[in-house]
PyMOL Python script that loads the backbone (N, CA, C, O; Angstrom):
from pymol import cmd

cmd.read_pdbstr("""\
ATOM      1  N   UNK A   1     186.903 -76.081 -37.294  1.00  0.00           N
ATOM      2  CA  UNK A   1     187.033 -75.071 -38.333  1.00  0.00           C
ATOM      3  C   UNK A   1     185.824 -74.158 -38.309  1.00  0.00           C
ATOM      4  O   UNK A   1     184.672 -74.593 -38.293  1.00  0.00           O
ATOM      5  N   UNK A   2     186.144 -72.848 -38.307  1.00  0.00           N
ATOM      6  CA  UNK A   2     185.165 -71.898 -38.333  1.00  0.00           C
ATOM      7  C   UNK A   2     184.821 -70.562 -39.819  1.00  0.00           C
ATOM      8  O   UNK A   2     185.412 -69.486 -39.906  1.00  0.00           O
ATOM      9  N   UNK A   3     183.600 -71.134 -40.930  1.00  0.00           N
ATOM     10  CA  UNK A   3     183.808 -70.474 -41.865  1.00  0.00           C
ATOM     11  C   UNK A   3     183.126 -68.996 -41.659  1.00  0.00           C
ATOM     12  O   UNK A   3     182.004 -68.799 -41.193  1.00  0.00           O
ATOM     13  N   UNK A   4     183.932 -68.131 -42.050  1.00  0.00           N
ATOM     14  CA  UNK A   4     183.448 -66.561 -42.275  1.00  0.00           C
ATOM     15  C   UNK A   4     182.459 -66.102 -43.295  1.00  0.00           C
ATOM     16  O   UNK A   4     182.254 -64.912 -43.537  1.00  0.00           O
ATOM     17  N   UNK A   5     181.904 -67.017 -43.835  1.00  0.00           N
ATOM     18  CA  UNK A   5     181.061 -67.133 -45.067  1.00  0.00           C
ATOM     19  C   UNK A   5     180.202 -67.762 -45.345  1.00  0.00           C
ATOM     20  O   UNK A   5     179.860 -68.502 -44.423  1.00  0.00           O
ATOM     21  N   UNK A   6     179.259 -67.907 -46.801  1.00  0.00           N
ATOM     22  CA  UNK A   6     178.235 -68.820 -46.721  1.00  0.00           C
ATOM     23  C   UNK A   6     178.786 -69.733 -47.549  1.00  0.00           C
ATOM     24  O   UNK A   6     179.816 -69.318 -48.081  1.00  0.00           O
ATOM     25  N   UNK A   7     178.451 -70.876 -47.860  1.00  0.00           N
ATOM     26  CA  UNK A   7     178.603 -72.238 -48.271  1.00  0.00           C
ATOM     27  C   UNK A   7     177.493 -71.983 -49.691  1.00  0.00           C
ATOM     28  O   UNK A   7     176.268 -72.058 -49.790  1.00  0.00           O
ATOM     29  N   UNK A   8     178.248 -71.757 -50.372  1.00  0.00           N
ATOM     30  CA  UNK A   8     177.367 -72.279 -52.129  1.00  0.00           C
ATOM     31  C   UNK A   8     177.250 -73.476 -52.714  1.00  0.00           C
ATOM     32  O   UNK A   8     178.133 -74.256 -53.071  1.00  0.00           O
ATOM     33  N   UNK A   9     175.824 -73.574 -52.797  1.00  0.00           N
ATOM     34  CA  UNK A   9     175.967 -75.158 -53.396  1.00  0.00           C
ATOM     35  C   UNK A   9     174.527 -74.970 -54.800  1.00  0.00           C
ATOM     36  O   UNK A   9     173.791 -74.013 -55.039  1.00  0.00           O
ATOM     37  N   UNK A  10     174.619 -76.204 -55.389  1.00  0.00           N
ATOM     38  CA  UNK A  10     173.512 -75.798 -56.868  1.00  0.00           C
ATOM     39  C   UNK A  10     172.024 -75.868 -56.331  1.00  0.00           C
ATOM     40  O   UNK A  10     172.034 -76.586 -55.332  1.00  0.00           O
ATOM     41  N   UNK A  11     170.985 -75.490 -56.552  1.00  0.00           N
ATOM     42  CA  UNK A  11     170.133 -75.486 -56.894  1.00  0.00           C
ATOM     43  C   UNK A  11     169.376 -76.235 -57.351  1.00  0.00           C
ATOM     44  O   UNK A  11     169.945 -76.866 -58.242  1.00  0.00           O
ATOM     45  N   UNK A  12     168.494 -76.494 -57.249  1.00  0.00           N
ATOM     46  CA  UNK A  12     167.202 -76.659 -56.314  1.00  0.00           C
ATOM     47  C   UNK A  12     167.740 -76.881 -54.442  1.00  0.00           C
ATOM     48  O   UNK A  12     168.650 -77.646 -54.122  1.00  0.00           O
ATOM     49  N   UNK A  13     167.149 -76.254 -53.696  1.00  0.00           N
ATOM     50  CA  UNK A  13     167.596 -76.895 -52.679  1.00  0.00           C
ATOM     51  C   UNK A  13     166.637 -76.980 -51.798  1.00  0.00           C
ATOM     52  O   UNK A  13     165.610 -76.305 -51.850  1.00  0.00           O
ATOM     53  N   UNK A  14     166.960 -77.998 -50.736  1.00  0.00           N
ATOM     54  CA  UNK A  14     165.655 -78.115 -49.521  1.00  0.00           C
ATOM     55  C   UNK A  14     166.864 -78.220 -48.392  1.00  0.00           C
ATOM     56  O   UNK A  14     168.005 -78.595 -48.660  1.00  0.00           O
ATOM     57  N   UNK A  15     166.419 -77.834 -47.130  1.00  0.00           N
ATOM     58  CA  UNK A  15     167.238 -77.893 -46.186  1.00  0.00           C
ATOM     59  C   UNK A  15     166.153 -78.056 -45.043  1.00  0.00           C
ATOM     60  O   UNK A  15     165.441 -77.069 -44.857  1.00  0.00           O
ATOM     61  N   UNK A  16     165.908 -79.300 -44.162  1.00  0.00           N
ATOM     62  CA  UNK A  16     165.639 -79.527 -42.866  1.00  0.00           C
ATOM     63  C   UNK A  16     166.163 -79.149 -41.697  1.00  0.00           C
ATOM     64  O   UNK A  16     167.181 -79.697 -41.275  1.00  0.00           O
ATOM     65  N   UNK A  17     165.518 -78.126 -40.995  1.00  0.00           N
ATOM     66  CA  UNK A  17     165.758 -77.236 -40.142  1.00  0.00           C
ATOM     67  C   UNK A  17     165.560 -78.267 -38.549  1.00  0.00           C
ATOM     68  O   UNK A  17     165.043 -79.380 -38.453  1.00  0.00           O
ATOM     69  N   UNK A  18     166.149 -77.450 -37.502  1.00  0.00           N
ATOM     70  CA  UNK A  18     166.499 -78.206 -36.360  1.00  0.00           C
ATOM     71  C   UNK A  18     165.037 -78.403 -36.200  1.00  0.00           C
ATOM     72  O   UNK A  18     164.930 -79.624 -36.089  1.00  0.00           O
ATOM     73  N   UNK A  19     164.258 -78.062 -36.151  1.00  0.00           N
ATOM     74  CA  UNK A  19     162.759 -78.177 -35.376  1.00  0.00           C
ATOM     75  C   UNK A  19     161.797 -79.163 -36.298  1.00  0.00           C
ATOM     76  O   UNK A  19     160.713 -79.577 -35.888  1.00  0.00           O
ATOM     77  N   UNK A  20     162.234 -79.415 -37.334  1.00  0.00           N
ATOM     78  CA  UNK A  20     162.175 -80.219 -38.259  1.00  0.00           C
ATOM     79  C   UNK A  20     160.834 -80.267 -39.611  1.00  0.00           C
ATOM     80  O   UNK A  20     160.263 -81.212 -40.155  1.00  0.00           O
ATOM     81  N   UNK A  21     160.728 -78.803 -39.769  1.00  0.00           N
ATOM     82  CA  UNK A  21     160.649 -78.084 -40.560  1.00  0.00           C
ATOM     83  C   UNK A  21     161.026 -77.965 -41.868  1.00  0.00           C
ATOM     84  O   UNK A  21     162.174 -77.603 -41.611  1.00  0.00           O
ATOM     85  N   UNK A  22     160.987 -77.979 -43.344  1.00  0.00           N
ATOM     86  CA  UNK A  22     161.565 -77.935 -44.405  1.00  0.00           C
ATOM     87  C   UNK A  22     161.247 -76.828 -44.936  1.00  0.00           C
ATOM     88  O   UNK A  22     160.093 -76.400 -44.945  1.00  0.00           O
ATOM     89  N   UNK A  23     162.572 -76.040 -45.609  1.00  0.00           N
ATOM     90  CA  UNK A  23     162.570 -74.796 -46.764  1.00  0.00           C
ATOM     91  C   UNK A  23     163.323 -74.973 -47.920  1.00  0.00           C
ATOM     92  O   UNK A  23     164.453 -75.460 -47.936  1.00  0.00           O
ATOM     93  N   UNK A  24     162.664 -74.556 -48.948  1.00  0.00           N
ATOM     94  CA  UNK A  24     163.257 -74.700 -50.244  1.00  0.00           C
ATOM     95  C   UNK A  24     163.525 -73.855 -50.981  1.00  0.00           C
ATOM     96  O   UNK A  24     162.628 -73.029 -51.149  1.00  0.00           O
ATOM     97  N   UNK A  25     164.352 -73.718 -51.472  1.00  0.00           N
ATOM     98  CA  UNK A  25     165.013 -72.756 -52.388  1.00  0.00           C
ATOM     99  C   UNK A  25     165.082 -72.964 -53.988  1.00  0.00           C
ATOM    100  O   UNK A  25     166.019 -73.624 -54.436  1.00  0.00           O
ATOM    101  N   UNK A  26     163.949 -72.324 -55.011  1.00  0.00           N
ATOM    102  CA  UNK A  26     164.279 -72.578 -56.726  1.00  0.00           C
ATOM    103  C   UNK A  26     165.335 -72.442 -57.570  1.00  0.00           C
ATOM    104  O   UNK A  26     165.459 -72.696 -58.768  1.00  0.00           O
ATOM    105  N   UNK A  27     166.213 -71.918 -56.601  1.00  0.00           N
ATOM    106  CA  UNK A  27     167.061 -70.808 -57.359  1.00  0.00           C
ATOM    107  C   UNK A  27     168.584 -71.834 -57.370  1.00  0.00           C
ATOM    108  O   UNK A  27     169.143 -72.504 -56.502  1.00  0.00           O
ATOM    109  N   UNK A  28     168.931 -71.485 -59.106  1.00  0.00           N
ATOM    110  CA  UNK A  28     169.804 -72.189 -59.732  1.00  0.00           C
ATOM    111  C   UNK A  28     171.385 -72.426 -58.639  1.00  0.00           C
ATOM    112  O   UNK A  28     171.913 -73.506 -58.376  1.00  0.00           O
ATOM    113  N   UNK A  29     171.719 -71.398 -58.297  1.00  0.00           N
ATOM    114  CA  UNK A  29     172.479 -71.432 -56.676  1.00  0.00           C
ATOM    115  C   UNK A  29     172.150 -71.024 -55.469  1.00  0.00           C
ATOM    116  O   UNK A  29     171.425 -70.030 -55.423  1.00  0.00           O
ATOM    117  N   UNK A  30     172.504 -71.551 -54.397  1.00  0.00           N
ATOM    118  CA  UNK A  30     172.301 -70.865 -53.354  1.00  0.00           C
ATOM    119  C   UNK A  30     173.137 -70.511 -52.372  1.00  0.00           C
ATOM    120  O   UNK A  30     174.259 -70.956 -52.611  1.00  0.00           O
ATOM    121  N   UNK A  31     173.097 -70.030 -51.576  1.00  0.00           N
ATOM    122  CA  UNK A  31     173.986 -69.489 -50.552  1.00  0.00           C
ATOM    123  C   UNK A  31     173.721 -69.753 -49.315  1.00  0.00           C
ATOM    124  O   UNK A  31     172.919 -68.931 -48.873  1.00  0.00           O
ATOM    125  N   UNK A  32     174.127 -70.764 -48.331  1.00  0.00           N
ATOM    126  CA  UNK A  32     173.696 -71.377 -47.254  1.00  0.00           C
ATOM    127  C   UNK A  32     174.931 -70.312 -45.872  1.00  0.00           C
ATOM    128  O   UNK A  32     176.146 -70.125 -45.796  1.00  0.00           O
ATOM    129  N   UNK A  33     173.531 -69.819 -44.906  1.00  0.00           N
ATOM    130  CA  UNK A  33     174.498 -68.991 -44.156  1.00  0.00           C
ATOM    131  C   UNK A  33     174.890 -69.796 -42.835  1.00  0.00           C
ATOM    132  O   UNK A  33     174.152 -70.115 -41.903  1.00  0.00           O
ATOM    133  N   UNK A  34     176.547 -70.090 -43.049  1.00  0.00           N
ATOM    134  CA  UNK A  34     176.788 -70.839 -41.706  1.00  0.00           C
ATOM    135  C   UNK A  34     177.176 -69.853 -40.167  1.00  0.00           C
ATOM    136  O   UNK A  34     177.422 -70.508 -39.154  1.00  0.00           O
ATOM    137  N   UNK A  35     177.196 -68.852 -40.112  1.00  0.00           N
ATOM    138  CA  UNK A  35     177.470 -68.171 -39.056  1.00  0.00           C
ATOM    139  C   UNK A  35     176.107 -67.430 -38.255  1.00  0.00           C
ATOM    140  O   UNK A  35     176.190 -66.553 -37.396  1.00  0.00           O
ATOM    141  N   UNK A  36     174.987 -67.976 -38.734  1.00  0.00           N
ATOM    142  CA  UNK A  36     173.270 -67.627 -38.216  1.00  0.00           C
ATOM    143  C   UNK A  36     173.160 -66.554 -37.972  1.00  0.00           C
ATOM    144  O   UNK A  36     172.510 -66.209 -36.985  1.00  0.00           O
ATOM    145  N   UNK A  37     173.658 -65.816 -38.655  1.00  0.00           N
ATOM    146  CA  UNK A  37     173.511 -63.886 -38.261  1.00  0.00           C
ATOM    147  C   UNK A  37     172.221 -63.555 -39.616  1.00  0.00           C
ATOM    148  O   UNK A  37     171.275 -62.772 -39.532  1.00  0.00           O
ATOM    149  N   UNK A  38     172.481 -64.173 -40.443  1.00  0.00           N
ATOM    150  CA  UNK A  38     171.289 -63.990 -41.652  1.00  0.00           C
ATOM    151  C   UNK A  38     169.752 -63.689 -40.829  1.00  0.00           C
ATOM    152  O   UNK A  38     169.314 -64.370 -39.902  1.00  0.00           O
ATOM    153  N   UNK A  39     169.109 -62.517 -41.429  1.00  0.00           N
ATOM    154  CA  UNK A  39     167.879 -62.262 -41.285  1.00  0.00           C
ATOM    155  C   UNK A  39     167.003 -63.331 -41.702  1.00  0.00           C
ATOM    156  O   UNK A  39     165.996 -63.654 -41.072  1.00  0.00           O
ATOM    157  N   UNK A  40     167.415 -63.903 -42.823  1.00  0.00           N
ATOM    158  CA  UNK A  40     166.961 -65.000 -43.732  1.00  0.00           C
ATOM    159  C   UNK A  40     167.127 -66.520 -43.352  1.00  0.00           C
ATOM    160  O   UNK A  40     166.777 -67.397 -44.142  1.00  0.00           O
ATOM    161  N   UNK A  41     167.675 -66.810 -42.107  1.00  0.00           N
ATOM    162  CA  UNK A  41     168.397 -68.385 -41.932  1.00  0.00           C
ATOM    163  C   UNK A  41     167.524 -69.111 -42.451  1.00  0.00           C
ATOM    164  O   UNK A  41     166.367 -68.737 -42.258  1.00  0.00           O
ATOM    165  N   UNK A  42     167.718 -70.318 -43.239  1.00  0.00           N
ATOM    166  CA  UNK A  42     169.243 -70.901 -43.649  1.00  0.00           C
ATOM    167  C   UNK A  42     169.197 -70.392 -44.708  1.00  0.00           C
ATOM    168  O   UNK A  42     169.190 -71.268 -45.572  1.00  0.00           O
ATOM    169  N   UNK A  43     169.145 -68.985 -45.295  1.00  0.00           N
ATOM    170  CA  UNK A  43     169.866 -68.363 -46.497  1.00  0.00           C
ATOM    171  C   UNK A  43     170.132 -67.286 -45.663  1.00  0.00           C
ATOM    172  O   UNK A  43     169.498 -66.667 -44.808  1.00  0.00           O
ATOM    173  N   UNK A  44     172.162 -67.189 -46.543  1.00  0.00           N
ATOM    174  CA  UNK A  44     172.820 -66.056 -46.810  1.00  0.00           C
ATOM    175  C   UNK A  44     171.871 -64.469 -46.771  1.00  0.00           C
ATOM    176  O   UNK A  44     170.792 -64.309 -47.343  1.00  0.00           O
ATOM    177  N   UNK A  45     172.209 -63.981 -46.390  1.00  0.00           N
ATOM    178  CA  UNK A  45     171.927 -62.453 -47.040  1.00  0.00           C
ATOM    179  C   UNK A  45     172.385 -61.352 -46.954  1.00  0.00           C
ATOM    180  O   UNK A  45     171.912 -60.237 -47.175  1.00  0.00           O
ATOM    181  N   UNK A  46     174.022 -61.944 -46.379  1.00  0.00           N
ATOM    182  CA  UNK A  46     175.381 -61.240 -46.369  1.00  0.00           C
ATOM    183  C   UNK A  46     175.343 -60.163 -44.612  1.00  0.00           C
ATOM    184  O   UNK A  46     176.112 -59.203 -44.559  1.00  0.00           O
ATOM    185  N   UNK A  47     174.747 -60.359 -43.797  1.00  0.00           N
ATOM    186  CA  UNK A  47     174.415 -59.745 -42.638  1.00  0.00           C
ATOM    187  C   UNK A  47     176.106 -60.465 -42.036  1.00  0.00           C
ATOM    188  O   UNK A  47     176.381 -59.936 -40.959  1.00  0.00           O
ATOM    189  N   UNK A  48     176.764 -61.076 -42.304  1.00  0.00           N
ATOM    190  CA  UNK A  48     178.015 -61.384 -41.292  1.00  0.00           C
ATOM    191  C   UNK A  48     179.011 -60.300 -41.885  1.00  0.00           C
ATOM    192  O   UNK A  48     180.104 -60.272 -41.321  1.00  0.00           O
ATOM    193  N   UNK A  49     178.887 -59.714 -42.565  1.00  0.00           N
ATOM    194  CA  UNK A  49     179.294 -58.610 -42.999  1.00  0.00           C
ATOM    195  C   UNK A  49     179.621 -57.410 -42.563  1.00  0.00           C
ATOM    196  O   UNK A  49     180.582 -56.641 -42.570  1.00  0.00           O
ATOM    197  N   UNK A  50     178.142 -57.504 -42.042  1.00  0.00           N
ATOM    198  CA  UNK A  50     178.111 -55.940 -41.112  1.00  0.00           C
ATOM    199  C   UNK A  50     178.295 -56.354 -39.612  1.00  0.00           C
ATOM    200  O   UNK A  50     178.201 -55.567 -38.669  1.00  0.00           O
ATOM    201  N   UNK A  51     178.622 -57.944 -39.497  1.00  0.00           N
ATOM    202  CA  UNK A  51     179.379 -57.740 -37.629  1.00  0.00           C
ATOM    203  C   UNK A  51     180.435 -58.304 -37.575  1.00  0.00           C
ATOM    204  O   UNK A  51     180.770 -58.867 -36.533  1.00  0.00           O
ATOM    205  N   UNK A  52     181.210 -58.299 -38.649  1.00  0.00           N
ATOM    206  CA  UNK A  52     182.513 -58.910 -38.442  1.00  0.00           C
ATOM    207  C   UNK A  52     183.700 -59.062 -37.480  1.00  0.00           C
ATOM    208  O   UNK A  52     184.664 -59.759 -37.794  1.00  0.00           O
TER     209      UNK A  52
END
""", "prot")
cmd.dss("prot")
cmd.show_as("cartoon", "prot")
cmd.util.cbc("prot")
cmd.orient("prot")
């Protein structure tokens, strides 16, 4: 299955990156970008948008 979108989930978040690295996010939701076009990876910032 292949999603066209980001994955929302609640807030607080931490996400361990392949290199094994951690980033965290304060914010009450977030927006996790699964198609790695985000300027921002691993946050959304709607960039699959503009290469659809």
């Amino acid at each position: 299955m292949q999603r066209c979108g980001p994955i929302l989930v609640e807030g607080p978040v931490e996400v361990e990156l392949e290199d094994g690295t951690t980033v965290r996010s304060d914010r009450f939701r977030v927006a996790l970008c699964t198609c790695r076009r985000s300027r921002r990876w691993p946050w959304c910032d709607t960039s699959h948008r503009e290469r659809a």
